[in-house]
PyMOL Python script that loads the backbone (N, CA, C, O; Angstrom):
from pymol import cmd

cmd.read_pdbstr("""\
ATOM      1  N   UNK A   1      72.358  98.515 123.831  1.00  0.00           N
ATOM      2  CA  UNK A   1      72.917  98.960 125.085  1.00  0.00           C
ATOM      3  C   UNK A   1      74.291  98.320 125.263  1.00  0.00           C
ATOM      4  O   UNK A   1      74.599  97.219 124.807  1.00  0.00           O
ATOM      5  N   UNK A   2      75.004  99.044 125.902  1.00  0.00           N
ATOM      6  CA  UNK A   2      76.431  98.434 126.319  1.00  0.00           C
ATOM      7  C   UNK A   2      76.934  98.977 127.372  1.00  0.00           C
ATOM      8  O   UNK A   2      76.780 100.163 127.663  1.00  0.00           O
ATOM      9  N   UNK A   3      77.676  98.026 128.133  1.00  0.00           N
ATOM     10  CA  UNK A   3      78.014  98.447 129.475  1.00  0.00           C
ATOM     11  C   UNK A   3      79.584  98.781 129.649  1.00  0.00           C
ATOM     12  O   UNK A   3      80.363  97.945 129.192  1.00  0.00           O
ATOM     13  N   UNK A   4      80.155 100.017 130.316  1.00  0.00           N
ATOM     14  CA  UNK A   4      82.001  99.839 129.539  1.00  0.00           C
ATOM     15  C   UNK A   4      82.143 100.082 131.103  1.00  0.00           C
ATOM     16  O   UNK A   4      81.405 100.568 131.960  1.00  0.00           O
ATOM     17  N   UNK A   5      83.087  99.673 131.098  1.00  0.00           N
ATOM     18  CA  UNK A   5      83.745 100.144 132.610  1.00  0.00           C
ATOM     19  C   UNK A   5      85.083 100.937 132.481  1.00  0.00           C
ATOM     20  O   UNK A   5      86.081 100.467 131.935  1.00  0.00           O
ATOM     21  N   UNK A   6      85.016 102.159 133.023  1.00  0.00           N
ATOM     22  CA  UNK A   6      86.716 102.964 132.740  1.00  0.00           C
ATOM     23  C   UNK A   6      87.395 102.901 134.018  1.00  0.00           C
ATOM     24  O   UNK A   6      86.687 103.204 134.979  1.00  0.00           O
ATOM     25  N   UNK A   7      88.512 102.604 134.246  1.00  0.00           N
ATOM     26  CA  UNK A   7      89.589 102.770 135.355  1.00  0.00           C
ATOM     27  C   UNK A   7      90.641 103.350 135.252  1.00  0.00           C
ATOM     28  O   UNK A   7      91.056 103.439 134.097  1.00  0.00           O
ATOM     29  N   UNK A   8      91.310 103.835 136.107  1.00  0.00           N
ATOM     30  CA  UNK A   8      92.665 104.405 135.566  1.00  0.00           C
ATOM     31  C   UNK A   8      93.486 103.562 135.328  1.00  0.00           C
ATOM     32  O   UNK A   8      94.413 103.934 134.609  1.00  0.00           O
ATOM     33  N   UNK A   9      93.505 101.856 135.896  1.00  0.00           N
ATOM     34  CA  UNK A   9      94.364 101.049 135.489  1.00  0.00           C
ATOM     35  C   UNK A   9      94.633 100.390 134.129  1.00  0.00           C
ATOM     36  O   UNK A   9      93.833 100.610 133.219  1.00  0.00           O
ATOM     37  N   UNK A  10      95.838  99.496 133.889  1.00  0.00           N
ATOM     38  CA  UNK A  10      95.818  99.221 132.877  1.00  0.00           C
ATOM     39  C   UNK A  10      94.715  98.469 131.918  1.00  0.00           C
ATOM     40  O   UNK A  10      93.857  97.772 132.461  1.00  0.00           O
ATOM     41  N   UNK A  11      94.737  98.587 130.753  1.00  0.00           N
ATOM     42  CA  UNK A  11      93.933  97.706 130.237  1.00  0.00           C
ATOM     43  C   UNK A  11      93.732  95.807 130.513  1.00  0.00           C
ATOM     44  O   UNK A  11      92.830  95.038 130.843  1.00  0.00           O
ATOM     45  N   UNK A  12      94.993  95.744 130.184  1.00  0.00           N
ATOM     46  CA  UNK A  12      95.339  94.426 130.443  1.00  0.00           C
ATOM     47  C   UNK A  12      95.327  93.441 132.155  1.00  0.00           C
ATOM     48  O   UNK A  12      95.312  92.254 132.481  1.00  0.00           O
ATOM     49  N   UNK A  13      95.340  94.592 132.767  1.00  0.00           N
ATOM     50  CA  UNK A  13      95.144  94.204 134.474  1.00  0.00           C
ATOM     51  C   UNK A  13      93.465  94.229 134.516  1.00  0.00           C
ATOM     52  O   UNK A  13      92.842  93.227 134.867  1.00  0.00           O
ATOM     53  N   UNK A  14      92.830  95.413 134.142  1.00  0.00           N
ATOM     54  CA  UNK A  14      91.454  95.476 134.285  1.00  0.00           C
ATOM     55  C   UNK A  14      90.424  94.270 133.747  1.00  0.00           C
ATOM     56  O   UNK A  14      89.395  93.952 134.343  1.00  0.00           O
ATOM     57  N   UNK A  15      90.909  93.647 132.477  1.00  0.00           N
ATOM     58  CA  UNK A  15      90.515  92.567 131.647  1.00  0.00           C
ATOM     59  C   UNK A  15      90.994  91.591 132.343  1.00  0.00           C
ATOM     60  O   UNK A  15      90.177  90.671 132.305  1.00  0.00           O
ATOM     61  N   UNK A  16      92.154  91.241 133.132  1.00  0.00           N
ATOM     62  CA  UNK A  16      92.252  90.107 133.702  1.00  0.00           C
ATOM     63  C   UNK A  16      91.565  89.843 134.677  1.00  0.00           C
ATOM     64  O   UNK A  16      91.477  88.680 135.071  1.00  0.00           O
ATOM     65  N   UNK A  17      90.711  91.200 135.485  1.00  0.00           N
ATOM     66  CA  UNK A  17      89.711  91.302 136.578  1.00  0.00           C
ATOM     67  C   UNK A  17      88.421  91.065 136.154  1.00  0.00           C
ATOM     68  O   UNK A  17      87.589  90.901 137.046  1.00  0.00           O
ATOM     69  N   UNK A  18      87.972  90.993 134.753  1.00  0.00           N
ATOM     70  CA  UNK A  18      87.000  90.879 134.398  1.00  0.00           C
ATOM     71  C   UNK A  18      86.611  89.663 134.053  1.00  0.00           C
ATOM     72  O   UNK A  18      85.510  89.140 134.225  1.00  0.00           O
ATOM     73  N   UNK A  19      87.909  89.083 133.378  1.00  0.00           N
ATOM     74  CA  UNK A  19      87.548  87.620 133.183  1.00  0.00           C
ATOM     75  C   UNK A  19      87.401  86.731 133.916  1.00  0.00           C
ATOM     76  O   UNK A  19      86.490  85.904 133.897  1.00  0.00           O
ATOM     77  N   UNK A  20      88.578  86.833 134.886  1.00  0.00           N
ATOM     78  CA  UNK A  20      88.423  86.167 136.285  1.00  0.00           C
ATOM     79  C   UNK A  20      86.776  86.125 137.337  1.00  0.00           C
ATOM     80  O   UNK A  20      86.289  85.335 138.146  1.00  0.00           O
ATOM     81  N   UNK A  21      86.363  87.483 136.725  1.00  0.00           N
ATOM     82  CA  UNK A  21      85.009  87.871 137.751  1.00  0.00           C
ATOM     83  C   UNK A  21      83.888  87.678 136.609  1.00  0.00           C
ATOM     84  O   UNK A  21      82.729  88.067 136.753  1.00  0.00           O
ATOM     85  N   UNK A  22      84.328  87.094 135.569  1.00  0.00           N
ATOM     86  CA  UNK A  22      82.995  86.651 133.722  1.00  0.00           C
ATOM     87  C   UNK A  22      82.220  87.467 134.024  1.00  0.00           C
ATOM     88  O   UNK A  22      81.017  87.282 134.203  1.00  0.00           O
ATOM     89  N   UNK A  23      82.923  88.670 134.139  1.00  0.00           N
ATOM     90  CA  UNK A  23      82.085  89.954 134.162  1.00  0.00           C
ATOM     91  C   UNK A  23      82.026  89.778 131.972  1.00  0.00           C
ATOM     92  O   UNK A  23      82.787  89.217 131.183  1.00  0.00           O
ATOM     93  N   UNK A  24      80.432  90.769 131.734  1.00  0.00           N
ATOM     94  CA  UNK A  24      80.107  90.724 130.826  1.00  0.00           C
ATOM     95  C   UNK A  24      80.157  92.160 129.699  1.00  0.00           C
ATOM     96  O   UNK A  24      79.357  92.373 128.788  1.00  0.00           O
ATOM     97  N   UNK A  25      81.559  93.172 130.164  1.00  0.00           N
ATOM     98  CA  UNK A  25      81.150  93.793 129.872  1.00  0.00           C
ATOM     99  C   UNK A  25      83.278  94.219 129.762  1.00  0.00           C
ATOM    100  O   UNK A  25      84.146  93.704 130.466  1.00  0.00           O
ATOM    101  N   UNK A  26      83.463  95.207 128.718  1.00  0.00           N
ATOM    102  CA  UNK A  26      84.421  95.434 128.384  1.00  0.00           C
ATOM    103  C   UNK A  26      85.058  97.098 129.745  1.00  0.00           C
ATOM    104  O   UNK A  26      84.463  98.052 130.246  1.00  0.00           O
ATOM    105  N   UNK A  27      86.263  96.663 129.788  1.00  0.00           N
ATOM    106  CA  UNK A  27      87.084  97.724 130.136  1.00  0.00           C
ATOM    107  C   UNK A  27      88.065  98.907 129.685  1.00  0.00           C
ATOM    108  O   UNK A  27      88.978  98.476 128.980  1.00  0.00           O
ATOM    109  N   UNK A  28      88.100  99.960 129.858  1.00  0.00           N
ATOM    110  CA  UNK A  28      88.744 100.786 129.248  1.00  0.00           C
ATOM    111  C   UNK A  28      89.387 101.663 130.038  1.00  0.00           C
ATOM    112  O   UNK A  28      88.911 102.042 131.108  1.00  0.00           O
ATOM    113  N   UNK A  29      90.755 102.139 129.479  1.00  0.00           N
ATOM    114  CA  UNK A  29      91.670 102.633 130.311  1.00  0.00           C
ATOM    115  C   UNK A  29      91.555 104.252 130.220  1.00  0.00           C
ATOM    116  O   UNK A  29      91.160 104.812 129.197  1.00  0.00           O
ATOM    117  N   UNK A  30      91.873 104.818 131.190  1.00  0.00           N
ATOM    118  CA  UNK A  30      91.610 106.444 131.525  1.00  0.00           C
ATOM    119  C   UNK A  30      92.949 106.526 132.301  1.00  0.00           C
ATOM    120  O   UNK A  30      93.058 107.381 133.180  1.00  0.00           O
ATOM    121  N   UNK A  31      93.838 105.797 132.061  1.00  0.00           N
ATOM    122  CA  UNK A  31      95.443 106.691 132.916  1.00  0.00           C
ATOM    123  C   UNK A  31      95.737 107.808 133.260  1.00  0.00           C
ATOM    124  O   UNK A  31      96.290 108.196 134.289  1.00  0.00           O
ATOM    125  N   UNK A  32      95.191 108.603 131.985  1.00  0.00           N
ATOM    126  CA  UNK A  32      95.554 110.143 132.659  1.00  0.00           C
ATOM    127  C   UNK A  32      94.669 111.135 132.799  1.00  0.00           C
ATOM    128  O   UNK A  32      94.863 112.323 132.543  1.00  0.00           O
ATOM    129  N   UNK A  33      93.263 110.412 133.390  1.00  0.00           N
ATOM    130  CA  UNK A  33      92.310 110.877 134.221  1.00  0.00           C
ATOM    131  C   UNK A  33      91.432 111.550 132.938  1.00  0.00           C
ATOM    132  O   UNK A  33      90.252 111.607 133.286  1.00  0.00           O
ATOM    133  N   UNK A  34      91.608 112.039 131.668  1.00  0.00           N
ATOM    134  CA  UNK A  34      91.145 112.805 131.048  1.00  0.00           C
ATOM    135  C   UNK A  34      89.727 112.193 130.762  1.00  0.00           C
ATOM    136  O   UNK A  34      89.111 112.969 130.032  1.00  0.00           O
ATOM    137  N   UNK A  35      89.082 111.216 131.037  1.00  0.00           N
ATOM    138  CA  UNK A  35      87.115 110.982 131.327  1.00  0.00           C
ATOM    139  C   UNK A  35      87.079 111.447 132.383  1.00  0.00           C
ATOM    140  O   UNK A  35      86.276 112.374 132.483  1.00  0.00           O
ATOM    141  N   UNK A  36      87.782 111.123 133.511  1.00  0.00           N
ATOM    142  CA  UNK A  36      87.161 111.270 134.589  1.00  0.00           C
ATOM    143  C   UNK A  36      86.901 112.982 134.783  1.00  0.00           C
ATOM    144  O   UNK A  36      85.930 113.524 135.311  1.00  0.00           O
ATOM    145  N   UNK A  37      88.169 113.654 134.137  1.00  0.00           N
ATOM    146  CA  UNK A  37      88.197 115.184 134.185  1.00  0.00           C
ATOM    147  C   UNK A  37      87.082 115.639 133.459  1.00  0.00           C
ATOM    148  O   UNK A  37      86.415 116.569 133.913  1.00  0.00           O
ATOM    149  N   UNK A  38      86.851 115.213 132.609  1.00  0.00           N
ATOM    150  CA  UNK A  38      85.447 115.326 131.325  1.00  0.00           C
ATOM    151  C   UNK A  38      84.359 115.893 132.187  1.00  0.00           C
ATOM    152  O   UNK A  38      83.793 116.983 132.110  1.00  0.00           O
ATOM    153  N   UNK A  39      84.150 114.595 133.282  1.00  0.00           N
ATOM    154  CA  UNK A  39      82.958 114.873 133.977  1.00  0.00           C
ATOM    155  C   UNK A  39      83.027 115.037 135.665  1.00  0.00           C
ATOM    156  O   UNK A  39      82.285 114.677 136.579  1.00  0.00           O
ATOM    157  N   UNK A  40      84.420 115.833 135.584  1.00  0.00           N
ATOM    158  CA  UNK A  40      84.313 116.126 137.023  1.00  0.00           C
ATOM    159  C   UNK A  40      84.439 115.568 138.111  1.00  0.00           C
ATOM    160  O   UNK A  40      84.157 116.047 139.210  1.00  0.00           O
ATOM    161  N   UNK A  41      84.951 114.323 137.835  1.00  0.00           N
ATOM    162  CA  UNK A  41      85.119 113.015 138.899  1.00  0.00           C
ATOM    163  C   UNK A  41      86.371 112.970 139.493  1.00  0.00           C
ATOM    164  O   UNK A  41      86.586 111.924 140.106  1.00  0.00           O
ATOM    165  N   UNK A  42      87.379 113.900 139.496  1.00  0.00           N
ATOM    166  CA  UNK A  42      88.642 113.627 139.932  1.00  0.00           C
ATOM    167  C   UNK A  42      88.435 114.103 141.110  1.00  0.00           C
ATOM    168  O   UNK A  42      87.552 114.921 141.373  1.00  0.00           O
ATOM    169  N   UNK A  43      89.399 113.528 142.075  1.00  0.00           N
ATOM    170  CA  UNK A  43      89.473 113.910 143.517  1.00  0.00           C
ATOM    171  C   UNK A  43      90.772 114.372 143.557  1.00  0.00           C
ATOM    172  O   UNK A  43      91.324 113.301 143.809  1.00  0.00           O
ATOM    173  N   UNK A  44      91.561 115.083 143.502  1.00  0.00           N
ATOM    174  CA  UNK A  44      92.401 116.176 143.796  1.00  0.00           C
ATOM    175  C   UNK A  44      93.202 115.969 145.133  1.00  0.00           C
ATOM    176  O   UNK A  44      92.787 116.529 146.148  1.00  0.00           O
ATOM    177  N   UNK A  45      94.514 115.064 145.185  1.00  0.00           N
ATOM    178  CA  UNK A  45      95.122 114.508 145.863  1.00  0.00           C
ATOM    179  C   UNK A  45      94.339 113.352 146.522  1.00  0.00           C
ATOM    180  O   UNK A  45      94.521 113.444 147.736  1.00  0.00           O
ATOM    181  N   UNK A  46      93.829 112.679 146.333  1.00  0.00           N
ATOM    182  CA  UNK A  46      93.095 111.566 146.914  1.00  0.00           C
ATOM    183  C   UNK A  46      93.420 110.268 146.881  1.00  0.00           C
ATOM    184  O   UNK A  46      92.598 109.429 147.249  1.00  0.00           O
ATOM    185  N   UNK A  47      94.482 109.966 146.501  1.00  0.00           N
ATOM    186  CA  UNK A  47      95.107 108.813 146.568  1.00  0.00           C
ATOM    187  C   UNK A  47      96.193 108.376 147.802  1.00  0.00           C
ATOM    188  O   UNK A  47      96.705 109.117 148.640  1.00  0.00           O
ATOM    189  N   UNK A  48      96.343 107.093 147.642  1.00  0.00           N
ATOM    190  CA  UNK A  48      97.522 107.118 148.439  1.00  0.00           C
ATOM    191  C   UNK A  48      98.719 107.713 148.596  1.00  0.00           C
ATOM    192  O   UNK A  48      99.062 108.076 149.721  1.00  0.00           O
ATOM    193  N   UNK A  49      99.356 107.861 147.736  1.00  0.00           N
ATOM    194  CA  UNK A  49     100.503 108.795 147.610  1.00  0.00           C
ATOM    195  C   UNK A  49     100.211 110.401 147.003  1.00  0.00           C
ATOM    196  O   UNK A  49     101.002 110.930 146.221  1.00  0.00           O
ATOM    197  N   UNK A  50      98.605 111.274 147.623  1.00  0.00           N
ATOM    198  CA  UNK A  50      98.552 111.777 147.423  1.00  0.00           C
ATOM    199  C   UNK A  50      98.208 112.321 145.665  1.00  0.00           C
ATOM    200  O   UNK A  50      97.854 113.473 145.414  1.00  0.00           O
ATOM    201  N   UNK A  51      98.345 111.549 144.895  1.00  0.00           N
ATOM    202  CA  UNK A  51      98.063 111.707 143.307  1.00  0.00           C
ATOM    203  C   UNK A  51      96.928 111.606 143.359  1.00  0.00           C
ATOM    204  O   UNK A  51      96.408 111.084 144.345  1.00  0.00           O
ATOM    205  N   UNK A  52      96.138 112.107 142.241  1.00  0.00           N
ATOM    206  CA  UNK A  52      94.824 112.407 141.515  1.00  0.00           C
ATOM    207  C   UNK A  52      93.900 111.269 141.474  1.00  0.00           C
ATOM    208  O   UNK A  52      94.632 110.280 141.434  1.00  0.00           O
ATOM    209  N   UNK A  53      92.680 110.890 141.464  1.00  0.00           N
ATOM    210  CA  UNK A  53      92.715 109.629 141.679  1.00  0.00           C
ATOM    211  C   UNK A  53      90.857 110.087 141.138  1.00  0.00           C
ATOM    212  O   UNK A  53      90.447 111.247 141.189  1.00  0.00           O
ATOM    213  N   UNK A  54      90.006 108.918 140.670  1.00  0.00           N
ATOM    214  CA  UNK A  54      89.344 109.324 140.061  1.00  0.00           C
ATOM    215  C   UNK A  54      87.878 109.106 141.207  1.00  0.00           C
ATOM    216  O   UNK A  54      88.215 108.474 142.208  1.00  0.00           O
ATOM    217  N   UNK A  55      86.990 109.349 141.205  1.00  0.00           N
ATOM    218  CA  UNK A  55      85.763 109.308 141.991  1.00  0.00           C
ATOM    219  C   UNK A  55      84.773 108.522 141.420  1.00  0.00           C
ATOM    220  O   UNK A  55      84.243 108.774 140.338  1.00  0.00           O
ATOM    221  N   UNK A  56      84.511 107.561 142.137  1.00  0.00           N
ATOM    222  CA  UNK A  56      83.901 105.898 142.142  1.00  0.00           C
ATOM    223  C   UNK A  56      82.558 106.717 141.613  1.00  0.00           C
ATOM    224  O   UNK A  56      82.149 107.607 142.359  1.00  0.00           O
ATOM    225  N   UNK A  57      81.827 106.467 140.343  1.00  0.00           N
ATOM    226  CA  UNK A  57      81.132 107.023 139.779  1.00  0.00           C
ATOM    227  C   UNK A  57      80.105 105.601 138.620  1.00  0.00           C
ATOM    228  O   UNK A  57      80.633 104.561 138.225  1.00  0.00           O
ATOM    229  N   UNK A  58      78.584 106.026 138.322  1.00  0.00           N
ATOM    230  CA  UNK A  58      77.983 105.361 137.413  1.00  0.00           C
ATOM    231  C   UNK A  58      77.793 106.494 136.855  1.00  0.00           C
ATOM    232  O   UNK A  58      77.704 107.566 137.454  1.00  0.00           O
ATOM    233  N   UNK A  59      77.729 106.351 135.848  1.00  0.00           N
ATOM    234  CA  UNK A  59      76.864 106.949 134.857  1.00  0.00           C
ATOM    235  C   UNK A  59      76.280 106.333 133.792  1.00  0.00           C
ATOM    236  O   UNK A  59      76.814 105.457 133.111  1.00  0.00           O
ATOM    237  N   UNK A  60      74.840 106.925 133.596  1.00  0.00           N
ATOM    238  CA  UNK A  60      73.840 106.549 132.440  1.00  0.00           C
ATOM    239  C   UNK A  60      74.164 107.691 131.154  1.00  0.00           C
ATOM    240  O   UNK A  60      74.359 108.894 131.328  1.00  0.00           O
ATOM    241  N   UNK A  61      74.164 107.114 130.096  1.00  0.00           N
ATOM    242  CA  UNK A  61      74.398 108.258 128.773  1.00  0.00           C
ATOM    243  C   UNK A  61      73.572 107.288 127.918  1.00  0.00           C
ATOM    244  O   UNK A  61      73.767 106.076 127.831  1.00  0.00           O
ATOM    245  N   UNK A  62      72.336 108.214 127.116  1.00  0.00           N
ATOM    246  CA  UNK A  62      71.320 108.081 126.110  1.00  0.00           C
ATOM    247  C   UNK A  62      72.729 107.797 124.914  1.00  0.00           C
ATOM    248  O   UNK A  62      73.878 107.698 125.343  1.00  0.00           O
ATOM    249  N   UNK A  63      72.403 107.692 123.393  1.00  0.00           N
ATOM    250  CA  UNK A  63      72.855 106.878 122.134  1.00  0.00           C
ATOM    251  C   UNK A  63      73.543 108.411 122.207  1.00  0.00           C
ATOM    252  O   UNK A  63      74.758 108.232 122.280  1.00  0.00           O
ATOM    253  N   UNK A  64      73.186 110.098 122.218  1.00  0.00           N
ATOM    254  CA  UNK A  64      74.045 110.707 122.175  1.00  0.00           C
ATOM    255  C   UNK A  64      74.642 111.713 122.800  1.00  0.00           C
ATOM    256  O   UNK A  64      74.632 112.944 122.767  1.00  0.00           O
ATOM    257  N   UNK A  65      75.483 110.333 123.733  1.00  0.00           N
ATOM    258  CA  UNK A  65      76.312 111.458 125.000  1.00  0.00           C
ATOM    259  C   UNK A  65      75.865 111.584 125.951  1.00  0.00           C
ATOM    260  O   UNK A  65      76.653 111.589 126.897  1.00  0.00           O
ATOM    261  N   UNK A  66      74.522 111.738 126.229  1.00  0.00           N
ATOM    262  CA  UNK A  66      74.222 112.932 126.885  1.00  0.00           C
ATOM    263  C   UNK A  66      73.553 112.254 128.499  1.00  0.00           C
ATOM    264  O   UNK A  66      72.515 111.593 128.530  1.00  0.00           O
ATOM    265  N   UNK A  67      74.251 112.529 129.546  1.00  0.00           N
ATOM    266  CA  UNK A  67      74.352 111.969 130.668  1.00  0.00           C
ATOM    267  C   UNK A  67      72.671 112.077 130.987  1.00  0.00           C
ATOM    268  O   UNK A  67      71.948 113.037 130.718  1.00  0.00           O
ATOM    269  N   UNK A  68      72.260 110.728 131.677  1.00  0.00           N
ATOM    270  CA  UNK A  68      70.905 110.848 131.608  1.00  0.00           C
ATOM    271  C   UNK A  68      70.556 110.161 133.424  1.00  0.00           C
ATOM    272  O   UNK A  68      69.452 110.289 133.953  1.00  0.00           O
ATOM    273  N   UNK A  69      71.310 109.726 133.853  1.00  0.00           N
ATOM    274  CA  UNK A  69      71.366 109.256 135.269  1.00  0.00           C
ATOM    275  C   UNK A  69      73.056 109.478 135.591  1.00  0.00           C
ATOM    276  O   UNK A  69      73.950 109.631 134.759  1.00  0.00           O
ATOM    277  N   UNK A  70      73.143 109.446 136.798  1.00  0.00           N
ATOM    278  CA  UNK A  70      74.386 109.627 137.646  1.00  0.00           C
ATOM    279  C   UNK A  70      74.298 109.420 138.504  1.00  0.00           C
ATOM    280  O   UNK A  70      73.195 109.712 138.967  1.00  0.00           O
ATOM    281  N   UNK A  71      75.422 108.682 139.594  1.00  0.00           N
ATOM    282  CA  UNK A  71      75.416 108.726 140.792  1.00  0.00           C
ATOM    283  C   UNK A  71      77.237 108.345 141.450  1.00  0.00           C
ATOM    284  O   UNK A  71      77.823 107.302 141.160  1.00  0.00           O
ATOM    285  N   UNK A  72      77.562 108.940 141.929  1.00  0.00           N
ATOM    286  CA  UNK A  72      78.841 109.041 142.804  1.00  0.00           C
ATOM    287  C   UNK A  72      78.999 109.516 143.735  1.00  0.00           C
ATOM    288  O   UNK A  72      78.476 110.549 144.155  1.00  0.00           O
ATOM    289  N   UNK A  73      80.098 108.535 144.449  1.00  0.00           N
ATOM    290  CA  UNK A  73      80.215 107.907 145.842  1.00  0.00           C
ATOM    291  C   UNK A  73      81.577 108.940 146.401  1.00  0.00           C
ATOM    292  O   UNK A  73      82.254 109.512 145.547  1.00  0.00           O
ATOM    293  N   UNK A  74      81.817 109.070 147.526  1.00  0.00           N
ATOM    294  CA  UNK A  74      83.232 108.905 148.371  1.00  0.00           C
ATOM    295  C   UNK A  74      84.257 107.682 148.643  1.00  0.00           C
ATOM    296  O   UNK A  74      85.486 107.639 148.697  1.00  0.00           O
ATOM    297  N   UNK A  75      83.436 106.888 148.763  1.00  0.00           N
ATOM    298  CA  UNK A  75      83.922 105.584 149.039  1.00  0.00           C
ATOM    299  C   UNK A  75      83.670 104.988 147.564  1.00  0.00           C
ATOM    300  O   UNK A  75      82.771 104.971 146.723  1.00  0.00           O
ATOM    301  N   UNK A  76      84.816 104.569 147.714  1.00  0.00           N
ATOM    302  CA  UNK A  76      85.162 103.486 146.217  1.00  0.00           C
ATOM    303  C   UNK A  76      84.312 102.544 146.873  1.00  0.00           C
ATOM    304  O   UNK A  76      83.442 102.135 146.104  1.00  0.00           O
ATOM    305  N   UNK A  77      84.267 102.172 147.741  1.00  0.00           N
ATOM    306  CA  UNK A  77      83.198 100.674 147.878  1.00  0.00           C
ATOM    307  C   UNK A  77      81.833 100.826 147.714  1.00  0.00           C
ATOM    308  O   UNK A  77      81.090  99.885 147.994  1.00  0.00           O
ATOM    309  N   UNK A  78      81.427 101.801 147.330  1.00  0.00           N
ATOM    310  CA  UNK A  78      79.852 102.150 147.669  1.00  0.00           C
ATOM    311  C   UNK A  78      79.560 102.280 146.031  1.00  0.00           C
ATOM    312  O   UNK A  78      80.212 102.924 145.210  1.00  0.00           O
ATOM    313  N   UNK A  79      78.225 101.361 145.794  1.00  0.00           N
ATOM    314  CA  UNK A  79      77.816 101.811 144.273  1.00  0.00           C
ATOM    315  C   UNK A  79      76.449 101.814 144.374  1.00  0.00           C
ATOM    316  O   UNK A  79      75.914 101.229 145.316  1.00  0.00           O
ATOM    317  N   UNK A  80      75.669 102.512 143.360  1.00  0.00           N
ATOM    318  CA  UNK A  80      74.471 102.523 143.320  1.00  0.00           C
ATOM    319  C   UNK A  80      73.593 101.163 143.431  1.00  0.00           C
ATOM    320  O   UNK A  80      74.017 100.054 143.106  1.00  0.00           O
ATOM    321  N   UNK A  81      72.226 101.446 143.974  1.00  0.00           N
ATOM    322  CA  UNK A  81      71.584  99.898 143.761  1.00  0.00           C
ATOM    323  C   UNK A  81      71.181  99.630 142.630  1.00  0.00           C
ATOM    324  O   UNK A  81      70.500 100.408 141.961  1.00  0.00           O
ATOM    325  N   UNK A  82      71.681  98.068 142.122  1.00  0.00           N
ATOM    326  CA  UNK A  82      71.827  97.847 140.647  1.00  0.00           C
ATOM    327  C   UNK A  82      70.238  98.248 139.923  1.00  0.00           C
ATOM    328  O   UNK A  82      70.045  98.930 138.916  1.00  0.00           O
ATOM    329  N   UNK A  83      69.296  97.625 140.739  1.00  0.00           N
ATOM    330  CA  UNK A  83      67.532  98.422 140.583  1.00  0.00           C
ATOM    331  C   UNK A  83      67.610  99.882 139.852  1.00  0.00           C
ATOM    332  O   UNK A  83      67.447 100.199 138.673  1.00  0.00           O
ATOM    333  N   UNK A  84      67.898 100.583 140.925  1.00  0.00           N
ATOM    334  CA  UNK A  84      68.005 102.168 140.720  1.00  0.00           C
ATOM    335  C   UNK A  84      68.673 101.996 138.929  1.00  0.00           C
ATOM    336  O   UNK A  84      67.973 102.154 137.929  1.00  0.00           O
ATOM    337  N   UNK A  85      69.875 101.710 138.925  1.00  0.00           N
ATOM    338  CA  UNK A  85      70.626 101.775 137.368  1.00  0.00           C
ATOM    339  C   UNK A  85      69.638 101.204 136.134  1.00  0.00           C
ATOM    340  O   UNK A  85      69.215 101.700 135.090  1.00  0.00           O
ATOM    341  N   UNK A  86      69.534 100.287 136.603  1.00  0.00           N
ATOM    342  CA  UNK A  86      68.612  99.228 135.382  1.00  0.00           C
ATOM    343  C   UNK A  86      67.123 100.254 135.117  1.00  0.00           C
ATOM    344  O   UNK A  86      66.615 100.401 134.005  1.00  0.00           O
ATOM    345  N   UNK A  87      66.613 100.870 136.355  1.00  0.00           N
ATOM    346  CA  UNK A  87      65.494 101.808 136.245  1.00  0.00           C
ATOM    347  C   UNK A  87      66.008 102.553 135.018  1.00  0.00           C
ATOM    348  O   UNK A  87      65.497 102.531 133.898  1.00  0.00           O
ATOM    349  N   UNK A  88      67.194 103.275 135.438  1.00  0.00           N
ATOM    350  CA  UNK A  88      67.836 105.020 134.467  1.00  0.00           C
ATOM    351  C   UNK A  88      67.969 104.381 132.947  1.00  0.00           C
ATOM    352  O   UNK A  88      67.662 105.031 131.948  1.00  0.00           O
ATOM    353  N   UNK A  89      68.432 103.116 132.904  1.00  0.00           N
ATOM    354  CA  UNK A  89      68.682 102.400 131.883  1.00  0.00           C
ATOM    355  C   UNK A  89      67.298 101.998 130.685  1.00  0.00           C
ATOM    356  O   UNK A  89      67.240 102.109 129.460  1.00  0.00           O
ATOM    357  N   UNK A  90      66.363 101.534 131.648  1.00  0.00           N
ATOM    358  CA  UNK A  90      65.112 101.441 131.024  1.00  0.00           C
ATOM    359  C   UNK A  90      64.135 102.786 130.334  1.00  0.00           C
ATOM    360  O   UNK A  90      63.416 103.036 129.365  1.00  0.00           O
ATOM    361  N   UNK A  91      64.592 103.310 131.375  1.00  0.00           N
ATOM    362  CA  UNK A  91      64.187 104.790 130.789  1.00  0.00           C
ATOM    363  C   UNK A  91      64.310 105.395 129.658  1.00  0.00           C
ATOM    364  O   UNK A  91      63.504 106.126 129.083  1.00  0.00           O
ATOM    365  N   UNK A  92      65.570 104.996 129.292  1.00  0.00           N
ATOM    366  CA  UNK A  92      66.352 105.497 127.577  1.00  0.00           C
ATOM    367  C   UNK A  92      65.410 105.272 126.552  1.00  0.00           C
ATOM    368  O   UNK A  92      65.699 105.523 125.382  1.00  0.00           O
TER     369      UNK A  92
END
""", "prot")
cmd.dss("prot")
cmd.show_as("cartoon", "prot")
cmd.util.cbc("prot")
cmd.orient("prot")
């Protein structure tokens, strides 16, 4: 199992958030939205200055691909309960 986290920010900003927070799990950059477009997560002027901006999202994916839990928010502050995930996770 592995846990990735994608943001639109940089790599190097996102990793400095991770280390700082000994989060255990690697980051990866999506700048020009093309995961988030993959699966439908873009919000369509939703940013501050109106730009594209991606939709605060988990997702579970089995060894191939294939989305097996989901859950996304409106609010960037809102995430699934970690229970609920670790459930979708165990499931695999």
């Amino acid at each position: 199992m592995e846990i990735v986290a994608i943001s639109p920010d940089p790599s190097e900003q996102s990793q400095r958030l991770a280390d700082g927070l000994r989060l255990g799990y690697r980051f990866l950059a999506d700048a020009d939205l093309a995961i988030a477009r993959r699966y439908g997560l873009v919000h369509a002027g939703g940013g501050p200055e109106e730009q594209d901006v991606p939709r605060p999202a988990t997702v579970v994916l089995d060894r191939d691909g294939v989305v097996r839990w989901f859950s996304v928010a409106r609010n960037y502050q809102v995430r699934p309960d970690p229970d609920d995930v670790l459930r979708a996770v165990r499931a695999l």
